[in-house]
N, C-alpha and C positions, 0 to 999 in steps of 0.2 A: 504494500500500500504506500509508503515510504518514496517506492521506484516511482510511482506513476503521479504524486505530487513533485515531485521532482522533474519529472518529465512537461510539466504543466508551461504552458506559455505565461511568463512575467511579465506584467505589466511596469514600467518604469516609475511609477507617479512619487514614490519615496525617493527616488534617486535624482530624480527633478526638481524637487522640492527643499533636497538638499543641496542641489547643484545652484538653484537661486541665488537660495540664502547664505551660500559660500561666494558666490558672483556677485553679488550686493554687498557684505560684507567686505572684498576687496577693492569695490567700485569706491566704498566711502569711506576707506583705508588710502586709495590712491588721491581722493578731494582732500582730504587732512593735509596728507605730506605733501602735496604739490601748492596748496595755501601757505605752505611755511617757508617756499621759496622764494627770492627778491624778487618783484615786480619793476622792470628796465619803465623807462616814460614811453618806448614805442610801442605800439601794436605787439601784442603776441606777449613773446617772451618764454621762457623755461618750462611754463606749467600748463602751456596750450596744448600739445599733445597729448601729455598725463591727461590732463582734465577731460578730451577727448575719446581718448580711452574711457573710459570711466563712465562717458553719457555713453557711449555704444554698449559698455560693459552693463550698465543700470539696465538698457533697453533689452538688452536681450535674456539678461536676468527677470524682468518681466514676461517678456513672452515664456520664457519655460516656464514660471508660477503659471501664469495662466491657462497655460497648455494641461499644467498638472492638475490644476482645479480642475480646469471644466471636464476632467477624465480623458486626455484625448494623448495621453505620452502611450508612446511607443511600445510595442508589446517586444518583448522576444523570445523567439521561437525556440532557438535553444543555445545553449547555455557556452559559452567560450570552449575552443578548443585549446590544447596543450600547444598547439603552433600561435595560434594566438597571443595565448600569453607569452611566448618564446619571444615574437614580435614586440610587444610590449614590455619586456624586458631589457632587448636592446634597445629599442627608444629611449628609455629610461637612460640606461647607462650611457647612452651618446650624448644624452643631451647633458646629462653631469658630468661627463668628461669634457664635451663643449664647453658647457659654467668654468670648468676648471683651470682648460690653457687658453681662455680667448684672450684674459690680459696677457698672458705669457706669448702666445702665437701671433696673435694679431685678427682683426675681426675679418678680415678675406680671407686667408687662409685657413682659421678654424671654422666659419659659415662654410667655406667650399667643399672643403669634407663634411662636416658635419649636416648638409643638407643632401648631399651626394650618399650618403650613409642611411640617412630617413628615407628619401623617396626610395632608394634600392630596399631596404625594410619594409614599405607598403606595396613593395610590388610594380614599380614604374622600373621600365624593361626599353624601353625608345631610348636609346641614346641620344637621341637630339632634345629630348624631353630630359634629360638628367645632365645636359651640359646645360639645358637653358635652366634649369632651375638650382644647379650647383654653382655654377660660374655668372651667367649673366646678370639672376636675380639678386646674388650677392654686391654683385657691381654699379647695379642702377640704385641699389639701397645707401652703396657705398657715396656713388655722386649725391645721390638726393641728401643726404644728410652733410657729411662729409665737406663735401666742395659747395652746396646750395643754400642749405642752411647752417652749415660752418658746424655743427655739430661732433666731439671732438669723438670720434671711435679710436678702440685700441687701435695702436700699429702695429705694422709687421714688423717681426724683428728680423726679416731678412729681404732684400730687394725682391719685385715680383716683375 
């Protein structure tokens, strides 16, 4: 009896409901510490991103309460496989090894692998799809911040 409640499709509404209230929690975790930064006299300034996050972060933390209210979260059908989790294990560790040497490596060269790493982990097999999203997306994030908005990212510590 055991086997076949087990076997039962899950509905998500507790795990939504937690995922909210963790997403709201650090939406208004991010408006705190981003209020505590210097405000320049121009337009924008340090905490216009953060803050931005943060209204996308609230917005979408609403949509799943609401999803979970009105009964409408995700059923699943069955239950994670062991390759699964395998996957989700290296993600884990890649991206805290990423945490680890970005100041150490520099932010192009630990993003390039370390995105080239993720998509090969979920399964992206196109090599023109894993140089565009290991090397180029790293690159336009690099100008956009970097060169555009002066933004300072680690460096590399060796010529590229």
């Amino acid at each position: 009896m055991n086997e076949q409640a087990s076997d039962r499709p899950v509905r998500m509404t507790v795990p939504d409901l937690a995922s909210a209230m963790i997403a709201a929690a650090v939406a208004v975790w991010i408006v705190i510490e981003s209020r505590r930064w210097p405000a320049p006299d121009f337009v924008g300034g340090p905490a216009v991103v953060p803050l931005l996050v943060a209204t996308v972060l609230f917005v979408c933390a609403g949509l799943l309460l609401r999803t979970a209210l009105m009964g409408r979260s995700a059923v699943v059908e069955e239950p994670l496989q062991a390759t699964q989790f395998r996957r989700i294990a290296i993600m884990v560790a890649a991206t805290a090894a990423y945490a680890g040497v970005l100041e150490k490596v520099g932010f192009l060269p630990a993003t390039m692998v370390y995105l080239a790493v993720f998509t090969a982990v979920l399964g992206l097999r196109d090599r023109r799809m894993l140089i565009g999203y290991s090397v180029l997306l790293p690159a336009a994030f690099y100008l956009l911040f970097a060169v555009v908005l002066k933004v300072p990212l680690p460096p590399a510590q060796w010529p590229l």
